[in-house]
Backbone bond lengths (Angstrom), bond angles and torsions (degrees), N, CA, C in turn:
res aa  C-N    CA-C-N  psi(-1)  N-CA   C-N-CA  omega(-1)  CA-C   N-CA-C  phi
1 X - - - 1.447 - - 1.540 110.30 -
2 X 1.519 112.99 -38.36 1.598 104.69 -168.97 1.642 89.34 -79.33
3 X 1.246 132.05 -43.42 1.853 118.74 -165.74 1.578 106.08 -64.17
4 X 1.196 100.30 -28.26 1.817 97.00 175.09 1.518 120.33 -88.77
5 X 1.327 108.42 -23.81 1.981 110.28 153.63 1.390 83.82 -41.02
6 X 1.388 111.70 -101.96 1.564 141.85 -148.09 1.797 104.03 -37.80
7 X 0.593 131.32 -39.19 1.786 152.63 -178.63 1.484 93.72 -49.32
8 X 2.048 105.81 -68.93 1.339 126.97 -154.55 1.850 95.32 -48.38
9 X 2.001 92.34 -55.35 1.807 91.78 -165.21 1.307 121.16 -79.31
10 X 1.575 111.51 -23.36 1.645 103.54 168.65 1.971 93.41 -48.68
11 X 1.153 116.83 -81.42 2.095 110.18 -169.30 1.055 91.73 -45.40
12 X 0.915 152.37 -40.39 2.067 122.45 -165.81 1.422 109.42 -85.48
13 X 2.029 109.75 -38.00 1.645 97.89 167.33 1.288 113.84 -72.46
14 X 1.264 131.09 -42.62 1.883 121.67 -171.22 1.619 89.16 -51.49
15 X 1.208 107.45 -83.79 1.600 87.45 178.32 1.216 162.46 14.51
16 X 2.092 95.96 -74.74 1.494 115.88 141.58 1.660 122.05 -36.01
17 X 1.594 105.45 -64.13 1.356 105.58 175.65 1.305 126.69 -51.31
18 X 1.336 126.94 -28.31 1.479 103.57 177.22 1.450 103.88 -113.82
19 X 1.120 141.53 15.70 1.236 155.76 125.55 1.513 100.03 -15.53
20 X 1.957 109.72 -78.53 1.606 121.02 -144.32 2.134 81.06 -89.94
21 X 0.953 114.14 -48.83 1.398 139.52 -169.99 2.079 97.47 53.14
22 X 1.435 85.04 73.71 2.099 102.16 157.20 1.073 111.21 -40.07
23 X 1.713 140.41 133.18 1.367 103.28 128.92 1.023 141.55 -89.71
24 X 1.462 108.55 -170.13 1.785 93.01 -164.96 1.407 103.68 -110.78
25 X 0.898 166.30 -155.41 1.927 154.00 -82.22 2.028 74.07 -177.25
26 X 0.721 127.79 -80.15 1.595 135.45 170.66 1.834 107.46 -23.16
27 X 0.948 110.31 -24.28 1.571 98.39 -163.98 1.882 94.51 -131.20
28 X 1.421 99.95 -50.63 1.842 85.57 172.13 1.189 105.62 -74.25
29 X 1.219 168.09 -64.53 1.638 160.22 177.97 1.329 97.62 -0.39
30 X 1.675 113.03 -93.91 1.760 100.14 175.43 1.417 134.24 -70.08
31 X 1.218 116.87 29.27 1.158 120.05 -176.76 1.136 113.93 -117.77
32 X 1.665 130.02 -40.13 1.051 149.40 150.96 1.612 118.08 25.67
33 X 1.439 122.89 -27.42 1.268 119.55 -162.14 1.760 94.02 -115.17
34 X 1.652 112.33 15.31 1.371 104.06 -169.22 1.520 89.63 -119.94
35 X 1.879 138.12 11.19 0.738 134.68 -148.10 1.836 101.93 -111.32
36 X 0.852 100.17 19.08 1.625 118.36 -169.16 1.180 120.73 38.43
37 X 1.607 119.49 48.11 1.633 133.40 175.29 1.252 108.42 -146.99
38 X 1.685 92.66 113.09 1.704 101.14 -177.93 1.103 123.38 -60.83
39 X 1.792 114.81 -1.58 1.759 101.66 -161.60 1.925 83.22 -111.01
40 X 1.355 126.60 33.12 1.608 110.87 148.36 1.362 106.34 -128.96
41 X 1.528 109.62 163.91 1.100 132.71 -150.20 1.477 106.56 -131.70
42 X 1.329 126.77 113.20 1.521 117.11 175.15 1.479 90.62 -71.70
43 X 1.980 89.60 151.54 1.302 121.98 147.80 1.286 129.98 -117.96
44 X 1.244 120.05 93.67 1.452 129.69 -172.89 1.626 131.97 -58.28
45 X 1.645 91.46 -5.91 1.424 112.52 -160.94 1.524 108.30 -94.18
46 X 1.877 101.37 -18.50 1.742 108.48 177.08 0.983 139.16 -47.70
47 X 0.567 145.13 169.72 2.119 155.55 174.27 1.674 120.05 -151.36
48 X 1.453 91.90 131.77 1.459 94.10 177.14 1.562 108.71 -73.86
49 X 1.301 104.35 172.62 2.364 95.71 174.19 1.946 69.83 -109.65
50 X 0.987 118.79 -3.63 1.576 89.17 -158.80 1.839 99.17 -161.51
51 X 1.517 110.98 118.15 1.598 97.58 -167.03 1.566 94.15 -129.72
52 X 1.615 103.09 123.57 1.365 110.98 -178.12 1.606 98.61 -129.09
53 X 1.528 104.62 152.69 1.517 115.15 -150.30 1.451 106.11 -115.94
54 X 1.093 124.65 63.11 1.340 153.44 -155.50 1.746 121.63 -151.82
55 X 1.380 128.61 125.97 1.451 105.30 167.51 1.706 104.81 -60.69
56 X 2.206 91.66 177.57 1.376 97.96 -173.29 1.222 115.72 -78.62
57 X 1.882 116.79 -44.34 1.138 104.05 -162.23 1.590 97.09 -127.35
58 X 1.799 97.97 146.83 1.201 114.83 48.02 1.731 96.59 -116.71
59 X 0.955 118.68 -174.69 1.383 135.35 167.89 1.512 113.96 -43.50
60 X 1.324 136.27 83.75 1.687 127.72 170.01 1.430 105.40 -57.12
61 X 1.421 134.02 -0.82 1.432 90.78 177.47 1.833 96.44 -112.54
62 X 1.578 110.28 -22.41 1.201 97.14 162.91 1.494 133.19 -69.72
63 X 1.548 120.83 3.56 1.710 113.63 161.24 1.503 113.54 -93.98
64 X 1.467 106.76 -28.23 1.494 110.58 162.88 1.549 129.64 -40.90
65 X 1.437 90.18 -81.73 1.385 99.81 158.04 1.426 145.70 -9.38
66 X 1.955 88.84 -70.69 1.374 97.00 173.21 1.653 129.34 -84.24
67 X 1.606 98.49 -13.67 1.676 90.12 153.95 1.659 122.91 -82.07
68 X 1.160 119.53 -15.11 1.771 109.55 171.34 1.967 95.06 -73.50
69 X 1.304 96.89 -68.11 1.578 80.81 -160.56 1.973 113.81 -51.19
70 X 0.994 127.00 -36.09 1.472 135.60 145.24 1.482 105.34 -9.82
71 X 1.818 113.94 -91.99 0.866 108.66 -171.95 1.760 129.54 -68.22
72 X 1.399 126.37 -17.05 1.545 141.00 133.40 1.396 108.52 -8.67
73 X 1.166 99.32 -91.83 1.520 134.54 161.98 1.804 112.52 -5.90
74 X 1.130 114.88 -60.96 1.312 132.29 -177.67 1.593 116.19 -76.33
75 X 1.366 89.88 -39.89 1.554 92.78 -170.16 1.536 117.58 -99.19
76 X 1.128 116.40 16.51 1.042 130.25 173.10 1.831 117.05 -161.31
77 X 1.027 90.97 17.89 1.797 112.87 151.40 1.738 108.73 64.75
78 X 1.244 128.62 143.80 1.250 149.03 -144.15 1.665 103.18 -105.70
79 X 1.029 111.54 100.97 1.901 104.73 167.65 1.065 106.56 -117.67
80 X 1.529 103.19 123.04 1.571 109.56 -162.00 1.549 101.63 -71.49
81 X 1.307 125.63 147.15 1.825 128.99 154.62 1.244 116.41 -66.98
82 X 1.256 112.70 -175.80 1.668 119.00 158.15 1.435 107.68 -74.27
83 X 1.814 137.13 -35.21 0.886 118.54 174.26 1.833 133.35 -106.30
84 X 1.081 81.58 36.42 1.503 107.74 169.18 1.359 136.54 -103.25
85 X 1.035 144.54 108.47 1.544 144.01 -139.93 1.482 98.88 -120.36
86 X 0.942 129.99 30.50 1.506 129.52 157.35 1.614 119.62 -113.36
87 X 1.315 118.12 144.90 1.612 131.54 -151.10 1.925 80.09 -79.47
């Protein structure tokens, strides 16, 4: 149940992603002057620490995530905390 949560939202988020297709900090940085707003400025001089070949959003590890702990969650049943706001 949890690999087939996680399965379901990786295809529905990749999806998302090239659906909205973000860019990511790597590709608008020098591009910046193609973004049709005069008040940014490419910097050509940038560097990623880290270049992954994917749009940005939405977040893959936040749909991941929230379908394992989701399906966790279910299958072994929900006791709410004090700082938890769900019934």
């Amino acid at each position: 149940m949890v690999h087939t949560s996680a399965a379901d939202a990786i295809i529905a988020g990749f999806n998302a992603k090239y659906f909205f297709r973000s860019w990511r900090p790597r590709t608008a940085i020098p591009l910046a002057d193609t973004d049709g707003n005069p008040n940014t400025a490419p910097d050509l001089t940038w560097t990623p620490l880290l270049s992954v070949n994917h749009p940005e959003y939405p977040s893959a590890h936040a749909f991941w995530t929230s379908a394992l702990t989701e399906a966790i969650a279910r299958y072994f049943g929900h006791q709410a905390s004090s700082v938890d706001n769900r019934d």
